[in-house]
C-alpha positions as CSV (number, residue, x, y, z in Angstrom):
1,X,12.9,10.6,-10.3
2,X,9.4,11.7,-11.1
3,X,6.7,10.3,-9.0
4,X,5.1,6.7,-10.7
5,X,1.7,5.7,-12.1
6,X,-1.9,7.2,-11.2
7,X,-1.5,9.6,-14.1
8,X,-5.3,10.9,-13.5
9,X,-5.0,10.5,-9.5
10,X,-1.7,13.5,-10.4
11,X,-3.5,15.3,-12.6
12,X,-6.9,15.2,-10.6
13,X,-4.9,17.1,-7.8
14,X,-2.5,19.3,-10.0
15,X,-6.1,20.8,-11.0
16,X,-7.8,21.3,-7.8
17,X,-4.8,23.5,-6.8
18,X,-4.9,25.3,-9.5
19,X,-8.5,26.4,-9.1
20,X,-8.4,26.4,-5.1
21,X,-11.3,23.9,-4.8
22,X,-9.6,21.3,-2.4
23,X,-11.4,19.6,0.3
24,X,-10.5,19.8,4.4
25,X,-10.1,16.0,4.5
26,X,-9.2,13.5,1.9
27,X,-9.0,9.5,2.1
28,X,-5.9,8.2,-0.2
29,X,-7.1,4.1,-0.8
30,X,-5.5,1.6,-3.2
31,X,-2.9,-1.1,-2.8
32,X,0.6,-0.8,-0.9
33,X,3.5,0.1,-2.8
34,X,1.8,2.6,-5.3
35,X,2.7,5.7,-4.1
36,X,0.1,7.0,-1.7
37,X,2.3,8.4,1.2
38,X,4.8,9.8,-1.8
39,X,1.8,11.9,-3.3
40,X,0.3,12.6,-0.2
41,X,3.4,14.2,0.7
42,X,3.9,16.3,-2.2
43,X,0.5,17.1,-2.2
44,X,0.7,18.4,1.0
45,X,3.8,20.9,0.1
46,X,1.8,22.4,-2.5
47,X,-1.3,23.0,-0.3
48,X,1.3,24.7,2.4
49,X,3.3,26.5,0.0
50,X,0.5,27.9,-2.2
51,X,3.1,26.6,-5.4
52,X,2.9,24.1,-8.2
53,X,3.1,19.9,-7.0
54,X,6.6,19.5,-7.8
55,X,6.6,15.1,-8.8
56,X,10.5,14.9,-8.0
57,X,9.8,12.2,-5.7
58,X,12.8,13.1,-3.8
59,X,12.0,16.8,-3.8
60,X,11.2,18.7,0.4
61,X,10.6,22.3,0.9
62,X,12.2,22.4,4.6
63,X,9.7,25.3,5.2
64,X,6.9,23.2,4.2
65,X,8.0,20.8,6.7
66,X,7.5,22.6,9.6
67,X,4.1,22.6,8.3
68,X,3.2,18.7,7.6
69,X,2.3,16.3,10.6
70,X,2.6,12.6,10.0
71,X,1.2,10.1,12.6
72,X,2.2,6.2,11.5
73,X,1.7,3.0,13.5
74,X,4.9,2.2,15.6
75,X,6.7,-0.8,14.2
76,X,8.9,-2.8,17.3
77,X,10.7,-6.0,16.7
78,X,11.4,-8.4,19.3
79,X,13.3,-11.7,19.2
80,X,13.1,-11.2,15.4
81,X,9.5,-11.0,15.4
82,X,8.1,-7.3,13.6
83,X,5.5,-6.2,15.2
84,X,2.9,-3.3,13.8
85,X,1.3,-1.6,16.8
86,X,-2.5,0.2,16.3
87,X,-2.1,4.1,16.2
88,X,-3.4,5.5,19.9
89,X,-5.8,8.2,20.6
90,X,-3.5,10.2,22.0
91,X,-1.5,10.3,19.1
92,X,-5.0,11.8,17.2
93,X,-5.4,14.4,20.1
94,X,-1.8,15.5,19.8
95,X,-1.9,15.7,16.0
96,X,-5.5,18.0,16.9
97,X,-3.4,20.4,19.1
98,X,-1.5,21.1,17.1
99,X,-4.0,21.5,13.9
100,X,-5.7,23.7,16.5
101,X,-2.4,26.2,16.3
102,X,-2.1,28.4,12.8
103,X,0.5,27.3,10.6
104,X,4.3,28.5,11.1
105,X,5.1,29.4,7.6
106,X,2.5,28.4,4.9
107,X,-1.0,28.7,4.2
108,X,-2.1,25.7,5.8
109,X,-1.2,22.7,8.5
110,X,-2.0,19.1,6.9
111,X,-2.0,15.9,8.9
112,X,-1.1,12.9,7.1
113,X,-2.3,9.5,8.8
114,X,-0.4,6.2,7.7
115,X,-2.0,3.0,7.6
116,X,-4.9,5.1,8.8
117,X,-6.8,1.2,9.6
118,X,-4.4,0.8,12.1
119,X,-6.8,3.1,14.1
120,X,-9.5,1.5,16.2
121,X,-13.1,3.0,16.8
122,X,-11.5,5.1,19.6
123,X,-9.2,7.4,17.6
124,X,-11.3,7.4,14.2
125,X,-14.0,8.8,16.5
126,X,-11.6,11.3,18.3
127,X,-11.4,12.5,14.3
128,X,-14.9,13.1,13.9
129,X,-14.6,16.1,15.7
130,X,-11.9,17.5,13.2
131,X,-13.7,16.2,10.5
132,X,-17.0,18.0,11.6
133,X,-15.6,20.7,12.1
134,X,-13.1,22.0,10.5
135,X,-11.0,25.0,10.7
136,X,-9.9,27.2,7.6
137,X,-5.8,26.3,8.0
138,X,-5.9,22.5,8.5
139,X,-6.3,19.5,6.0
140,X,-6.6,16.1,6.7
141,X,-5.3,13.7,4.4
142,X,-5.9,9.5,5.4
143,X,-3.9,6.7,4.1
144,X,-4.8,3.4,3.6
145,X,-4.9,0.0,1.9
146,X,-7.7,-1.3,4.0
147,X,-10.7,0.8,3.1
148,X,-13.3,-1.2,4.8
149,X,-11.6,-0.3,8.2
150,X,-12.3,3.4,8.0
151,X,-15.8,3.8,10.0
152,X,-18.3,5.0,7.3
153,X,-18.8,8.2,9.7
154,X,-15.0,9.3,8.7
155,X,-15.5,7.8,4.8
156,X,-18.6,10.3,4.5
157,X,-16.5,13.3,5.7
158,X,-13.8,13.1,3.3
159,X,-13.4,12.8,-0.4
160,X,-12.2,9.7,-1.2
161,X,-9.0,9.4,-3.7
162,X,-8.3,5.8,-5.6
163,X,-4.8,4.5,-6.5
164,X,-4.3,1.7,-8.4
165,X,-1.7,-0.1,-9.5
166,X,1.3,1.2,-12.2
167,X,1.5,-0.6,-15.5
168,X,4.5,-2.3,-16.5
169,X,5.6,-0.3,-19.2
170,X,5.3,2.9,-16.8
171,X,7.6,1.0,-13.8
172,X,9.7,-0.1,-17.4
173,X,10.1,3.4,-18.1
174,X,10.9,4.9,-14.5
175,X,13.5,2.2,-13.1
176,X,15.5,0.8,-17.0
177,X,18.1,3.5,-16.6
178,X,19.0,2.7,-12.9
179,X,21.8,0.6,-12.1
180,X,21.0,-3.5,-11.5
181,X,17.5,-3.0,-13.6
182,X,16.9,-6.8,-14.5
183,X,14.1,-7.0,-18.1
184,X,12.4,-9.3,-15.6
185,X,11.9,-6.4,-12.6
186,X,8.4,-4.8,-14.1
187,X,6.6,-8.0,-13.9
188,X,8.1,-8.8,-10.3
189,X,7.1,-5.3,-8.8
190,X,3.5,-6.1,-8.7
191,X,3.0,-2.9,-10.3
192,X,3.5,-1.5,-7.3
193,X,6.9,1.4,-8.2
194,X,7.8,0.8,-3.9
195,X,8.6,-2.7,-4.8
196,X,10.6,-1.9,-7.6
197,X,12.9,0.6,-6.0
198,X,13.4,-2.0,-2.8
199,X,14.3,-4.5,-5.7
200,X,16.9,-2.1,-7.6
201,X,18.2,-1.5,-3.6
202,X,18.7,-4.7,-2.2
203,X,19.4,-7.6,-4.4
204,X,18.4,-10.3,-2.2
205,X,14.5,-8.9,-2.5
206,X,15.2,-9.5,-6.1
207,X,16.1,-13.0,-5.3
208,X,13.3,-13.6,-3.4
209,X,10.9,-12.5,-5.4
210,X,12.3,-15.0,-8.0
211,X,12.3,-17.5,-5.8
212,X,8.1,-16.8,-5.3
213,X,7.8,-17.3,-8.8
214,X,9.7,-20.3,-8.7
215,X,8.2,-21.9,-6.2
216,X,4.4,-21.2,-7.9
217,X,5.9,-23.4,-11.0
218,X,7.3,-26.1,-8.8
219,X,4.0,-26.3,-6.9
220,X,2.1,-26.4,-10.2
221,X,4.3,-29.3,-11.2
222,X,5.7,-30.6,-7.9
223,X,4.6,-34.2,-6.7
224,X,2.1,-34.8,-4.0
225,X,5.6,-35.4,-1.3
226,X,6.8,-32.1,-3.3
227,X,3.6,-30.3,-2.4
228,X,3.2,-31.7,1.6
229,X,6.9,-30.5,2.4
230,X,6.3,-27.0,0.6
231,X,3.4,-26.4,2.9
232,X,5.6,-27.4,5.7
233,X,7.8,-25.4,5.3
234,X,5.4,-22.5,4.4
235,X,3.6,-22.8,7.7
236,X,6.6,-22.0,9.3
237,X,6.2,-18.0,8.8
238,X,3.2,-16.7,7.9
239,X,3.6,-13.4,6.9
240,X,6.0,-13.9,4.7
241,X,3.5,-16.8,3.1
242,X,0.8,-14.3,2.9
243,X,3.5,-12.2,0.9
244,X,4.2,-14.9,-1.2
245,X,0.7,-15.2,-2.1
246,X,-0.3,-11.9,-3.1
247,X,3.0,-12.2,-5.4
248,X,1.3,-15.5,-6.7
249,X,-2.0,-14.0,-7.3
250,X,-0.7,-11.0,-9.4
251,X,1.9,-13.7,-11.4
252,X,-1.4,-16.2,-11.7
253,X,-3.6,-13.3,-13.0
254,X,-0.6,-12.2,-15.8
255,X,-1.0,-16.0,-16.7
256,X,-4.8,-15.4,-17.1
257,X,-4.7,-12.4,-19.0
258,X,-2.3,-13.9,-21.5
259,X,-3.7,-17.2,-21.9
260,X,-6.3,-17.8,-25.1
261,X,-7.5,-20.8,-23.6
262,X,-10.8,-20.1,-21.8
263,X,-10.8,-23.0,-19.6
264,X,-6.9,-22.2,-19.0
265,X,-7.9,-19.2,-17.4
266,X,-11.2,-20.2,-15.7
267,X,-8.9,-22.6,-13.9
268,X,-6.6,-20.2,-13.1
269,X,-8.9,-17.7,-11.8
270,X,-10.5,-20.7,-9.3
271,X,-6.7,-21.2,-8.2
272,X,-6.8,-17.1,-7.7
273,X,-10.1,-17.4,-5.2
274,X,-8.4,-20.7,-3.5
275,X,-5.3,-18.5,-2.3
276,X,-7.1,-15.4,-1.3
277,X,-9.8,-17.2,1.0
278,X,-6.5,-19.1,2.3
279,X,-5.2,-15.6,2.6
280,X,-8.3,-14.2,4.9
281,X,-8.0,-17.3,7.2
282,X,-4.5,-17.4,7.2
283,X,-4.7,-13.9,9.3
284,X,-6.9,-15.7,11.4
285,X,-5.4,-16.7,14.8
286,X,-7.9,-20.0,14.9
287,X,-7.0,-21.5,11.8
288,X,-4.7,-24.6,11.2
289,X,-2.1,-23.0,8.7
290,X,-0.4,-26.6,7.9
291,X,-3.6,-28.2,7.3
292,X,-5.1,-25.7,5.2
293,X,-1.7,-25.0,3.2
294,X,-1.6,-28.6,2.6
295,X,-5.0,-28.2,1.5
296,X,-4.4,-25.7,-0.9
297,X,-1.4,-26.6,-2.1
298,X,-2.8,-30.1,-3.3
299,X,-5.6,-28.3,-5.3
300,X,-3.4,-26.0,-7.0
């Protein structure tokens, strides 16, 4: 399957490797779930093996490989808790050695950095060097969904690339001829294709991401009792509220963007702003997450 969405982002790239006028560092921003690792990595074949991007998604030139460093946060669960640990400095000064060494096969070495926030000031400064200085066989390429936690001496040093999300009709058009494709599966993906493709995987993410959008209309037309035992019951696990919500916001905003009614969709938009300053102190470790759920959930 052919990569999904960000048709300029694709062609933007496609054209600076054609005329040889790529950066030594690059920041990848935009949403989770839109294909920013995917393209990074194919990308980053091109670069090593001097060739065309080939968008097969699925597609790895082994020698290319040998080529491509990929630093990610460790993720440990314990007790059935998942944990996302920061990325360490020493991964960074690893990662540098071996940018420091030419490349084994192609025409270029290319670190890729996951969840590049997940770096504190320590390693985003150990970059700097890199990024300062940079040698003639080694590209940097930084992934991320959290923009604002890149220090802006690193932003300023690279040229920034923006994803956004994938329309429906394009996730439509990539996932209708798979097996288990559901008519209501563009509109549950977020427009996000990595959603999509867990979805056609693993039925029960299909059912929960129903169930989210049932559980927005029974709020919207539950009882006050209705509404007090639903925020219970939400409190419970957090992150898997906070994924509920951003589901909500991107079912509330369809709403919006459908609805005539002006007040309709002022409304809607005030419920939008509710959930995502719930959102910002729900990731707070101060906050009361029963009493502000029950909070929000009576407003809604």
């Amino acid at each position: 399957m052919d990569f999904v969405g960000n048709k300029k982002t694709v062609s933007f790239l496609q054209k600076s490797l054609e005329k040889g006028a790529f950066n030594h560092a690059y920041i990848f921003s935009g949403p989770q779930g839109v294909g920013k690792t995917t393209l990074a990595k194919i990308f980053s074949q091109a670069l090593i093996t001097g060739k065309e991007m080939n968008l097969d998604v699925s597609f790895q030139d082994k020698q290319a490989l040998l080529d491509l460093i990929v630093i990610e946060p460790e993720i440990v669960e314990k007790k059935d808790v998942i944990k996302t640990r920061d990325i360490p400095i020493e991964a960074v000064r690893q990662a540098q050695q071996s940018l420091s060494l030419f490349p084994y096969h192609g025409k270029f070495k290319v670190l890729i950095i996951k969840d590049a926030h997940r770096m504190k000031n320590s390693p985003q400064n150990a970059l700097l060097k890199l990024l300062e200085e940079p040698n003639q066989t080694s590209i940097l390429i930084l992934i991320t969904s959290e923009l604002d936690k890149i220090l802006p001496t690193v932003q300023s040093r690279c040229e920034k690339i923006n994803f956004s999300l994938a329309t429906q009709i394009e996730i439509a058009q990539a996932f209708s001829g798979k097996n288990n494709f559901a008519s209501d599966i563009p509109v549950l993906a977020m427009g996000r294709p990595a959603i999509a493709k867990n979805i056609l995987e693993n039925s029960e993410e299909l059912e929960l991401r129903r169930q989210q959008q049932q559980q927005l209309e029974k709020l919207r037309k539950g009882t006050l009792n209705e509404r007090m035992l639903l925020a219970e019951e939400f409190s419970k696990d957090v992150r898997r509220t906070l994924e509920t919500f951003n589901a909500w916001i991107w079912l509330l905003r369809l709403d919006a963007l459908s609805n005539s009614d002006e007040l309709v969709r002022n409304k809607t938009y005030e419920t939008i702003e509710r959930i995502q300053e719930s959102i910002t102190l729900l990731k707070s470790t101060n906050a009361n997450g029963r009493l502000l759920l029950e909070v929000l959930f009576m407003d809604i």
